[in-house]
The first five atom37 places (N, CA, C, CB, O) and aatype in JSON, in Angstrom:
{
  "aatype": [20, 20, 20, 20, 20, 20, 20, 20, 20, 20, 20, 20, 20, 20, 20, 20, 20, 20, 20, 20, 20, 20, 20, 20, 20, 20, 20, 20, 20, 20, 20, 20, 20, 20, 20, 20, 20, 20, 20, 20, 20, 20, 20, 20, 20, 20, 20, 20, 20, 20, 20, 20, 20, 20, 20, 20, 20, 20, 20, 20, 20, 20, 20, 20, 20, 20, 20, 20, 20, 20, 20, 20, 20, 20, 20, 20, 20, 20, 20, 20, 20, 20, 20, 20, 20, 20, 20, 20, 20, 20, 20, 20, 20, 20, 20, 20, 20, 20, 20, 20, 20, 20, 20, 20, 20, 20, 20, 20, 20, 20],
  "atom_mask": [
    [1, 1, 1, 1, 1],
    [1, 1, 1, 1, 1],
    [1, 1, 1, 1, 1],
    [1, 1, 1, 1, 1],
    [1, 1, 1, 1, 1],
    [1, 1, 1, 1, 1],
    [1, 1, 1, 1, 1],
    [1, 1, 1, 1, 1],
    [1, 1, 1, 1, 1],
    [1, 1, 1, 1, 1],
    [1, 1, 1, 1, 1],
    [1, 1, 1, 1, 1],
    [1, 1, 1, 1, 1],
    [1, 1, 1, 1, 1],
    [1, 1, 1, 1, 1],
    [1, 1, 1, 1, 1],
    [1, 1, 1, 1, 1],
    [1, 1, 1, 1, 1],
    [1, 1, 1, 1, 1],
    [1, 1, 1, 1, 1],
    [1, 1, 1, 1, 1],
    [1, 1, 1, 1, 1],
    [1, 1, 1, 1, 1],
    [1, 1, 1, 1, 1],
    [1, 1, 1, 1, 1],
    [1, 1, 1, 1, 1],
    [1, 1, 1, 1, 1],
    [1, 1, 1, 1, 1],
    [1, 1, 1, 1, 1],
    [1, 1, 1, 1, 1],
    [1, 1, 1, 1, 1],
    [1, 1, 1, 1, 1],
    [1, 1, 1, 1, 1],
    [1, 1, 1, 1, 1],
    [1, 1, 1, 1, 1],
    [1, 1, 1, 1, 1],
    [1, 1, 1, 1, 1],
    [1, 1, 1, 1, 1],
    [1, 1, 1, 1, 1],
    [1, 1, 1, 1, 1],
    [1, 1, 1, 1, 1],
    [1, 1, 1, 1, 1],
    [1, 1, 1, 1, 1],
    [1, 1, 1, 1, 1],
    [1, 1, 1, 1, 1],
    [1, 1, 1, 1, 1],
    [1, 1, 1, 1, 1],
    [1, 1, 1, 1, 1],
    [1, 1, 1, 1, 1],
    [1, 1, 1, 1, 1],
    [1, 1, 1, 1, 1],
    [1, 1, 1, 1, 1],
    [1, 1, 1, 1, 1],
    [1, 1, 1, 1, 1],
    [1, 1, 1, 1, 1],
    [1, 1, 1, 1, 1],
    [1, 1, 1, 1, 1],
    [1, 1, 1, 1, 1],
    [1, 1, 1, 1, 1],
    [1, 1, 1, 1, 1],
    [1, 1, 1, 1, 1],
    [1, 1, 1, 1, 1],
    [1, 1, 1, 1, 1],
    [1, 1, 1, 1, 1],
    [1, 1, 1, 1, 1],
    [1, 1, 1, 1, 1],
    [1, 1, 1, 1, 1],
    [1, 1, 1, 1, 1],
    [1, 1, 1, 1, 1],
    [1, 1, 1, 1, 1],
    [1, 1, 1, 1, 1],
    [1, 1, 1, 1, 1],
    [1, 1, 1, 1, 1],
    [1, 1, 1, 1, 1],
    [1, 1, 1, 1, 1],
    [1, 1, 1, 1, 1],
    [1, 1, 1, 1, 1],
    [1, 1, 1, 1, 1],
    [1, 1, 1, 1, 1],
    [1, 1, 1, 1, 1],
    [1, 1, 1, 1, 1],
    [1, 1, 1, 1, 1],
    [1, 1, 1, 1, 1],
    [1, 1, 1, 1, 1],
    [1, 1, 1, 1, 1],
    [1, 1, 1, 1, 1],
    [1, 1, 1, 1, 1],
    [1, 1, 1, 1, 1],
    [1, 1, 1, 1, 1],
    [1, 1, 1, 1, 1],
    [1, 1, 1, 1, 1],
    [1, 1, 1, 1, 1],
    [1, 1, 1, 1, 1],
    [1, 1, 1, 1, 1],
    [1, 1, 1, 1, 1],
    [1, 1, 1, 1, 1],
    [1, 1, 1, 1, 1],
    [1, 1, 1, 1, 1],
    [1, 1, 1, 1, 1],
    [1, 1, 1, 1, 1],
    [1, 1, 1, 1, 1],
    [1, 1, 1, 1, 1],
    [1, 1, 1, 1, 1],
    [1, 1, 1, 1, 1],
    [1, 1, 1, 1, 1],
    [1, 1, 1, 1, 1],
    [1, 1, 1, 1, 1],
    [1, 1, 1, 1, 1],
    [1, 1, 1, 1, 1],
    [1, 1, 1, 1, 1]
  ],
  "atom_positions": [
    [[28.84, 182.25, 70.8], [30.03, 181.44, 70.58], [31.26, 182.17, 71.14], [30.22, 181.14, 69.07], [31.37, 183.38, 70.92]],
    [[32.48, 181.34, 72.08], [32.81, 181.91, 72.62], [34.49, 181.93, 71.26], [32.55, 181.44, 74.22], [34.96, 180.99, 70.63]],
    [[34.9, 183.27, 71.29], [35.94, 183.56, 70.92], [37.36, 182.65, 70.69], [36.0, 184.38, 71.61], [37.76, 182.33, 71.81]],
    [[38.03, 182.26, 69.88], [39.08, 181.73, 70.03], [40.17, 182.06, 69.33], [38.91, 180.73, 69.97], [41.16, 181.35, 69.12]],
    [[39.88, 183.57, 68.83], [41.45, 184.49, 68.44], [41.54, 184.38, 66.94], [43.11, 183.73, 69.18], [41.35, 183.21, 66.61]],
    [[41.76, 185.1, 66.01], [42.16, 185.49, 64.81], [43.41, 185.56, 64.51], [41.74, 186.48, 64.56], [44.22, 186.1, 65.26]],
    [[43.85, 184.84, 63.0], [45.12, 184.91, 62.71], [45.24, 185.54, 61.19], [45.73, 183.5, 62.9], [44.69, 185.13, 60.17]],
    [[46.01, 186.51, 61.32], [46.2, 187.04, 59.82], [47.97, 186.75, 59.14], [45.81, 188.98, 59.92], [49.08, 187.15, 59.51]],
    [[47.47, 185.75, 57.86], [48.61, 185.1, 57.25], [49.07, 186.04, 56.57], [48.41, 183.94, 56.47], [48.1, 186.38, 55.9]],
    [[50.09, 186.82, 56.25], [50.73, 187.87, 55.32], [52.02, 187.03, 54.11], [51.6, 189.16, 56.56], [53.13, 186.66, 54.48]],
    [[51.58, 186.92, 52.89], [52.02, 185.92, 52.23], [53.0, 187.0, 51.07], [50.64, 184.86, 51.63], [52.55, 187.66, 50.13]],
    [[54.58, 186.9, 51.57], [55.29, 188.03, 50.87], [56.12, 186.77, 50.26], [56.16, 189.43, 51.88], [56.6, 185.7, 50.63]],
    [[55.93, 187.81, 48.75], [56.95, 187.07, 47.41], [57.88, 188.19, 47.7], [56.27, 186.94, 45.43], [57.44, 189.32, 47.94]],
    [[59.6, 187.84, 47.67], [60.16, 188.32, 47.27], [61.05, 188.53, 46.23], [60.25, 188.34, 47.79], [60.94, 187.51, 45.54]],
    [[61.91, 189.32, 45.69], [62.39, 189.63, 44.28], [63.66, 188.9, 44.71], [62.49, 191.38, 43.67], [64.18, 188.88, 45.82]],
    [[64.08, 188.23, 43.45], [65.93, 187.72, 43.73], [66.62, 189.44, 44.19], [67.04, 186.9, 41.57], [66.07, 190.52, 43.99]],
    [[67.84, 189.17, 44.79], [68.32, 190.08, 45.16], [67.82, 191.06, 46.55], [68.34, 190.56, 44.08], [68.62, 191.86, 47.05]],
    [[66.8, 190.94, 46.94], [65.78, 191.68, 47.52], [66.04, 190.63, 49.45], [63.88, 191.45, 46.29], [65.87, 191.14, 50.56]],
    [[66.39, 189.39, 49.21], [66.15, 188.58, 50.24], [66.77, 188.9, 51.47], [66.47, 187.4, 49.92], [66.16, 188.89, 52.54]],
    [[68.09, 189.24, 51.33], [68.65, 189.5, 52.88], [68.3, 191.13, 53.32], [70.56, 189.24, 52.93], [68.09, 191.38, 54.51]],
    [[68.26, 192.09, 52.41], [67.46, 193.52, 52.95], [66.04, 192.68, 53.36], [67.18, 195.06, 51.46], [66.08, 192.62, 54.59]],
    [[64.88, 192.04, 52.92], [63.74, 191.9, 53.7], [64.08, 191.45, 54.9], [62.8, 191.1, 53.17], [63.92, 192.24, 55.83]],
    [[64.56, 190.23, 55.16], [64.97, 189.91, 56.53], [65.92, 190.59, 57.84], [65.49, 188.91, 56.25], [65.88, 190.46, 59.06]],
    [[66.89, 191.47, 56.75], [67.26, 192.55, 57.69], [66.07, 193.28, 58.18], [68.2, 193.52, 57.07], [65.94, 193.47, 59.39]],
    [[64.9, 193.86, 57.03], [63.62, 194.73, 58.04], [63.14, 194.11, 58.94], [62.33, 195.19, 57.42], [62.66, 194.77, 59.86]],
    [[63.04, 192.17, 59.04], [62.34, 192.11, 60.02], [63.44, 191.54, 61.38], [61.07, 191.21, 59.57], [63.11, 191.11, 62.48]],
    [[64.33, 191.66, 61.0], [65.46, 191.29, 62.29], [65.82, 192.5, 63.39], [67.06, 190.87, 61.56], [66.2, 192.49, 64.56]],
    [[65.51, 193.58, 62.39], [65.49, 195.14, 62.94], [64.51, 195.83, 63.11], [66.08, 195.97, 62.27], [64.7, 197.01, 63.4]],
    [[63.29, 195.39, 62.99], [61.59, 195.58, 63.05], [61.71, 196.21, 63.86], [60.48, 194.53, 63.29], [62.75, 196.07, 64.52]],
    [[60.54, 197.45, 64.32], [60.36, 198.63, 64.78], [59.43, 198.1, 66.18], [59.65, 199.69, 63.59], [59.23, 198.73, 67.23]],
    [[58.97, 196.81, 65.81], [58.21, 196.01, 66.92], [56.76, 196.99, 67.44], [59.43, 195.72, 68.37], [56.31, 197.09, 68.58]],
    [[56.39, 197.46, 66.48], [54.9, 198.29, 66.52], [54.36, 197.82, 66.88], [54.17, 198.73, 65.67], [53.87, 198.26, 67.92]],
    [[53.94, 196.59, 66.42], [52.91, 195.63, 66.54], [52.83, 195.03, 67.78], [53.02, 194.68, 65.61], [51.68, 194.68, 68.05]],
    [[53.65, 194.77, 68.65], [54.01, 193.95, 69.82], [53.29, 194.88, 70.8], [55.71, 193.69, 70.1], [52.62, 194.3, 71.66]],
    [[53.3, 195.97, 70.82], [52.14, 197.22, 71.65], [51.31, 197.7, 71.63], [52.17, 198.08, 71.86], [50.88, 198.51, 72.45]],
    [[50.57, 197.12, 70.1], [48.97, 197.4, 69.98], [48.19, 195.97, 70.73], [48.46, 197.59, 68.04], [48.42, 194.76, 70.82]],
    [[47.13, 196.96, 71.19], [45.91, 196.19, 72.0], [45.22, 195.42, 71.18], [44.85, 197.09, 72.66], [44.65, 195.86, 70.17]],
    [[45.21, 193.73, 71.68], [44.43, 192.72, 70.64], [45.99, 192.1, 70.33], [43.34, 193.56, 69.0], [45.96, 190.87, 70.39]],
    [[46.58, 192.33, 70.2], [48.11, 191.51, 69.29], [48.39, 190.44, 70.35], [49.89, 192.71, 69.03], [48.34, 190.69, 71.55]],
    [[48.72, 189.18, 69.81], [48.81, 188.34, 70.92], [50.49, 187.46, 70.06], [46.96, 187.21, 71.22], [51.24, 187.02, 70.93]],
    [[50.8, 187.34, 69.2], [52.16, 186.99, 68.86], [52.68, 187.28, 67.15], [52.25, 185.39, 69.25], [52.56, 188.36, 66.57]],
    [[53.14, 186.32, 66.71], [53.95, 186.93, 65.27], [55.06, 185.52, 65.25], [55.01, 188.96, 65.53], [55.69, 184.96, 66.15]],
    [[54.93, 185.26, 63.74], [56.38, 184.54, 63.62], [56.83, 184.95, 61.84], [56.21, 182.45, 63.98], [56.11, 185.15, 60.86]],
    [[57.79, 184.94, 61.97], [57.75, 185.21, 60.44], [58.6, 183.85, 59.81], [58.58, 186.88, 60.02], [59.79, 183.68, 60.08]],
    [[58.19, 183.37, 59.35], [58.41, 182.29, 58.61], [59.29, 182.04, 56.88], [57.07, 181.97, 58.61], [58.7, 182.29, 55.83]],
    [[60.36, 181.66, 56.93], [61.23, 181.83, 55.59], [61.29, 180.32, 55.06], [62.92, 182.53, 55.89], [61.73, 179.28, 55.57]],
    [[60.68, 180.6, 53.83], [60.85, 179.29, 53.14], [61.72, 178.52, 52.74], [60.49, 179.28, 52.39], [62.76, 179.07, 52.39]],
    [[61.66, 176.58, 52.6], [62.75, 176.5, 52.6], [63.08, 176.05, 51.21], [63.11, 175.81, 53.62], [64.08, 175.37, 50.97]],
    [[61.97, 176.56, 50.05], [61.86, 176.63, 48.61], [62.23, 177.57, 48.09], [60.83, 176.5, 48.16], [61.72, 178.55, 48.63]],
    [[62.97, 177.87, 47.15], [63.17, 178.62, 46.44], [61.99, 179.14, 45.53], [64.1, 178.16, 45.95], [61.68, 178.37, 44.62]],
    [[61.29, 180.31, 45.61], [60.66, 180.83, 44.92], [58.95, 180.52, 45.55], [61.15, 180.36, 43.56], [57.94, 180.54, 44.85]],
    [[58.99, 180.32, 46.66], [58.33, 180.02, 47.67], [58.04, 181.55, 48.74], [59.2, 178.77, 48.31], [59.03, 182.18, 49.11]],
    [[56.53, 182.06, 49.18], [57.03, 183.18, 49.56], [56.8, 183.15, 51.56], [56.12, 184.45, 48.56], [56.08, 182.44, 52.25]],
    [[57.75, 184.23, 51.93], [57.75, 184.19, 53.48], [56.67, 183.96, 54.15], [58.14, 185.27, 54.02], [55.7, 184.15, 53.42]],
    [[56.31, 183.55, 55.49], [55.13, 183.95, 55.97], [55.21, 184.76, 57.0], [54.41, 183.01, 56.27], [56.24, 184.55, 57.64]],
    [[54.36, 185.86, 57.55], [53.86, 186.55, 58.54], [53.16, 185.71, 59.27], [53.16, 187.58, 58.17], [52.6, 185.16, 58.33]],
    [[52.8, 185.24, 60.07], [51.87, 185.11, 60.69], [51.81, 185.83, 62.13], [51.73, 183.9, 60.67], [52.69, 186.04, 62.95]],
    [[50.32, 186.14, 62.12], [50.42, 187.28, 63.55], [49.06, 186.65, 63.81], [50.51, 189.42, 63.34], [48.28, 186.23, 62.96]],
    [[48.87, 186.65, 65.36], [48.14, 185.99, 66.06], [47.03, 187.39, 66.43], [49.04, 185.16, 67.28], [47.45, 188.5, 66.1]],
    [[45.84, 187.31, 67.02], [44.93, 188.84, 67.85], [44.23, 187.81, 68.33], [43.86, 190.36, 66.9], [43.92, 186.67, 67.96]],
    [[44.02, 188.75, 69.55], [42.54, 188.21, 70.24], [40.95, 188.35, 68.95], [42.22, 189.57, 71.95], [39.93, 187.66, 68.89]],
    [[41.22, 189.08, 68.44], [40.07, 188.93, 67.23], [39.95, 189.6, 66.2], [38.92, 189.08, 67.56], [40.98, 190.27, 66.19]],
    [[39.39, 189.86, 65.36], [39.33, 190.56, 64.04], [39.22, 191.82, 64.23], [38.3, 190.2, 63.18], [39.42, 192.44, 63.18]],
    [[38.97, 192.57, 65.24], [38.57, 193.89, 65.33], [40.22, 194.64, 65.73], [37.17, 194.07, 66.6], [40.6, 195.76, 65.41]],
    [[40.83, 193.79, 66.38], [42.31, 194.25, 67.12], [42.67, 194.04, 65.89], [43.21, 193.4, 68.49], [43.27, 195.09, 65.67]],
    [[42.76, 193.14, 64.44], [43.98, 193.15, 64.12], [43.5, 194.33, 62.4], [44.72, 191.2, 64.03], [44.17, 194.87, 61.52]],
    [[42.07, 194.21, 62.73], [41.83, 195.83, 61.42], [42.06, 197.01, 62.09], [40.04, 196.2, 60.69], [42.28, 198.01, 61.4]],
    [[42.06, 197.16, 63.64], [42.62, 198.58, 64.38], [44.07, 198.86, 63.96], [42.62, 198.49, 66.13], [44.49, 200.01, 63.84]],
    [[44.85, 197.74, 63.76], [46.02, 197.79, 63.83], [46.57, 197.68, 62.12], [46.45, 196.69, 64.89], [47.75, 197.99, 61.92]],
    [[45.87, 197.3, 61.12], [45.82, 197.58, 60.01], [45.54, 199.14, 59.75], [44.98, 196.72, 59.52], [46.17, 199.75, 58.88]],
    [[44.65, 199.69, 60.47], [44.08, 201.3, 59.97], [45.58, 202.5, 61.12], [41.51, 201.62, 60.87], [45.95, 203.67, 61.25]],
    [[45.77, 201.61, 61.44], [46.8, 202.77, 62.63], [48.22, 203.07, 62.37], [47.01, 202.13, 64.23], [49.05, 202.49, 61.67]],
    [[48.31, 204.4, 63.3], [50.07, 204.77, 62.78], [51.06, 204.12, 63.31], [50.62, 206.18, 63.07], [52.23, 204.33, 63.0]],
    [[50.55, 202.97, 64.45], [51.84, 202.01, 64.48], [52.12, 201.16, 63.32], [51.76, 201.06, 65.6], [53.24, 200.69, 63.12]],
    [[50.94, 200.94, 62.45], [51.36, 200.35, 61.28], [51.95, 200.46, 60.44], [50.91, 200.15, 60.84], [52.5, 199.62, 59.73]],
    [[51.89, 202.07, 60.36], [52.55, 203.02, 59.37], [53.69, 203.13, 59.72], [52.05, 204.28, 59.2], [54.36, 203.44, 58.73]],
    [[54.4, 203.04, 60.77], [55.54, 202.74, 61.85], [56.5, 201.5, 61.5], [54.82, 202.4, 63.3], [57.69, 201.4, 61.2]],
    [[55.4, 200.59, 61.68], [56.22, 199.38, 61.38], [56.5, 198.58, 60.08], [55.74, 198.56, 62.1], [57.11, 197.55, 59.76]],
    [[55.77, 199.56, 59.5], [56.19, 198.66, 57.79], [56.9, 200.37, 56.89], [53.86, 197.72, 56.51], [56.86, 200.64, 55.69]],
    [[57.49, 201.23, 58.07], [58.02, 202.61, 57.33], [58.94, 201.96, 55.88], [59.28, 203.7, 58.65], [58.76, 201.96, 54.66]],
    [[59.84, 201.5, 56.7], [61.4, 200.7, 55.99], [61.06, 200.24, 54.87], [62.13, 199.35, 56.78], [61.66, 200.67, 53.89]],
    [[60.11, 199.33, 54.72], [59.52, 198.79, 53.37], [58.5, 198.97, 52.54], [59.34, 197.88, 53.43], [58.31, 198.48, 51.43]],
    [[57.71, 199.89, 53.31], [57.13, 200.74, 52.19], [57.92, 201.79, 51.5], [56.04, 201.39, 52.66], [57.63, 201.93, 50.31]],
    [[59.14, 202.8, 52.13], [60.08, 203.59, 51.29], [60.95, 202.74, 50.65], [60.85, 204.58, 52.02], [61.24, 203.44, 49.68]],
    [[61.8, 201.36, 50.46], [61.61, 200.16, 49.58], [60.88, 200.05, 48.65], [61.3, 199.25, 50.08], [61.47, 199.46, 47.74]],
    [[59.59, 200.4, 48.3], [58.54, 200.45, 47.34], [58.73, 201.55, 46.46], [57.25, 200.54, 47.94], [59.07, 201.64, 45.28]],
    [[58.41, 202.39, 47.42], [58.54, 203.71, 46.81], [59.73, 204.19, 45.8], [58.58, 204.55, 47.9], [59.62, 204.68, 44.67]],
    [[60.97, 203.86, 46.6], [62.03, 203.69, 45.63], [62.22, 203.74, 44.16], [62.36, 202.76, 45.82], [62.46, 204.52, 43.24]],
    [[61.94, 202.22, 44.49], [61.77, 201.08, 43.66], [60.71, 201.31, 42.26], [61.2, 199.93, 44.67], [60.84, 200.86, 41.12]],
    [[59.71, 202.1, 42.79], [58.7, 202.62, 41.82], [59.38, 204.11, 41.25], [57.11, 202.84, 42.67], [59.32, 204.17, 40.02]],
    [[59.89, 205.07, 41.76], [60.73, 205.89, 41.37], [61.66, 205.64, 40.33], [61.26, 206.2, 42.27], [61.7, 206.39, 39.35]],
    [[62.42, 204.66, 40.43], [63.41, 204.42, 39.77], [62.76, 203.51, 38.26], [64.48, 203.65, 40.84], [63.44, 203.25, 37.27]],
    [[61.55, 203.21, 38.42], [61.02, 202.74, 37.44], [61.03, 201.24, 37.38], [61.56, 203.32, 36.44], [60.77, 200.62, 36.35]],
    [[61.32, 200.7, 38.46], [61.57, 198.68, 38.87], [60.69, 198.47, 39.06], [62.37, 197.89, 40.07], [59.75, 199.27, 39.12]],
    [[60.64, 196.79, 39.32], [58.9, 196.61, 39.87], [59.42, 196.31, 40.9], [57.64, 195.46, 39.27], [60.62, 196.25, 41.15]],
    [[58.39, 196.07, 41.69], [58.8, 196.08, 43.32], [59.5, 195.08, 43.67], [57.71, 196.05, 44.31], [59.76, 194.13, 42.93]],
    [[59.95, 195.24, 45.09], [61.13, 194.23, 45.19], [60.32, 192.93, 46.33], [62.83, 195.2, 46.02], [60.97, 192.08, 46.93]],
    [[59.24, 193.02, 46.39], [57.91, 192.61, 47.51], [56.87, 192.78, 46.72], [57.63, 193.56, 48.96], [56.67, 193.7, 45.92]],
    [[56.13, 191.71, 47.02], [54.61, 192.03, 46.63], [53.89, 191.23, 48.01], [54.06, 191.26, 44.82], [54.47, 190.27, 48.54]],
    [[53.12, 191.53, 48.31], [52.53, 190.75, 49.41], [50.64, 190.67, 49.32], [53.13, 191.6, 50.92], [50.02, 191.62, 48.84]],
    [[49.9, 189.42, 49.85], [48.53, 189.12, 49.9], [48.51, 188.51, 51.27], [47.99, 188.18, 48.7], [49.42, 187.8, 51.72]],
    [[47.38, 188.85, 51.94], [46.65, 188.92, 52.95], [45.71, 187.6, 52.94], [45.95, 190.23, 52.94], [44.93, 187.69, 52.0]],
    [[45.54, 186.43, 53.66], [44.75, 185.19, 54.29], [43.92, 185.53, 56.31], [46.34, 183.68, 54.32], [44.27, 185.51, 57.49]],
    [[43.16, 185.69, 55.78], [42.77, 185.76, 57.5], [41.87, 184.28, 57.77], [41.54, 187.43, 57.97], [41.16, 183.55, 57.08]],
    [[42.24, 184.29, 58.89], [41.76, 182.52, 59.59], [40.38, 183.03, 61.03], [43.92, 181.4, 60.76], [40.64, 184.19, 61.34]],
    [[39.77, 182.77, 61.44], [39.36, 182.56, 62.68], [39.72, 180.86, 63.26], [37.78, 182.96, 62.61], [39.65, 179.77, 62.69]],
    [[40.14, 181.27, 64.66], [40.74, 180.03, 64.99], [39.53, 179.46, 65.33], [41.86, 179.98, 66.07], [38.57, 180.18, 65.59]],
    [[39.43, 177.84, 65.37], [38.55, 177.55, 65.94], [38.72, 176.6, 67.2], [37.85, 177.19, 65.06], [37.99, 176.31, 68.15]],
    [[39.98, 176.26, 66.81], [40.21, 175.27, 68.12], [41.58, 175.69, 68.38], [40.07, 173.46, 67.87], [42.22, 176.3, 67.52]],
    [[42.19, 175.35, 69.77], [43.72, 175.08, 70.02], [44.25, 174.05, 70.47], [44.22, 175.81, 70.76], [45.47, 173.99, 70.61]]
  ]
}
C-alpha cells in the first residue's frame, strides 16, 4: 500500500491568563520542526470557543519522521520556551498553564 503521509493532531488546553504568552511561543517559534527530515507542514489552529483547546496540526511524510522528531533535540529546541513555562509553573507550586494530548491520523486520501 502505497503511502499517503501522517498527521499528528497536538490538542493544547490552555489556562485563563496563559493565552497571549502561548501564542507569543508560537508567533516566535524556534521553527525546529520546519528542518527535520519527514516534516512536510504545520498550522496551528486557535479556537473560536472559549474553553475550547488550540490545535497543532503537523503534517510528515510518515510515522517514522514524525517519532524521529518526537525523540530529537530539535524537539527539545522547539518546545524549550514552554516546557521552562512548566517548569516554572510547577516550582512555584501552580498547575500548569498548558496541558496538551496527542491524536495521530494516517492519511488516507487527499
Amino acid at each position: 500500500m502505497m503511502e499517503n503521509g501522517f498527521v499528528a493532531v497536538n490538542r493544547i488546553s490552555v489556562r485563563e491568563g496563559y493565552h497571549a504568552r502561548f501564542e507569543e511561543l508560537f508567533g516566535s517559534r524556534a521553527k525546529a520542526i520546519d528542518r527535520f527530515p519527514g516534516f512536510q507542514h504545520m498550522q496551528v489552529l486557535k479556537p473560536n470557543r472559549d474553553g475550547e483547546p488550540y490545535l497543532i496540526v503537523s503534517h510528515w511524510q510518515d510515522e517514522t519522521a514524525f517519532r524521529a522528531w518526537v525523540g530529537s533535540a530539535e524537539f527539545v529546541e522547539g518546545h524549550r520556551r514552554g516546557f521552562q513555562d512548566l517548569a516554572d509553573a510547577k516550582a512555584r507550586g501552580e498547575e500548569p498553564p498548558m496541558t496538551s494530548d496527542f491524536v495521530t491520523y494516517d492519511v488516507i486520501a487527499r
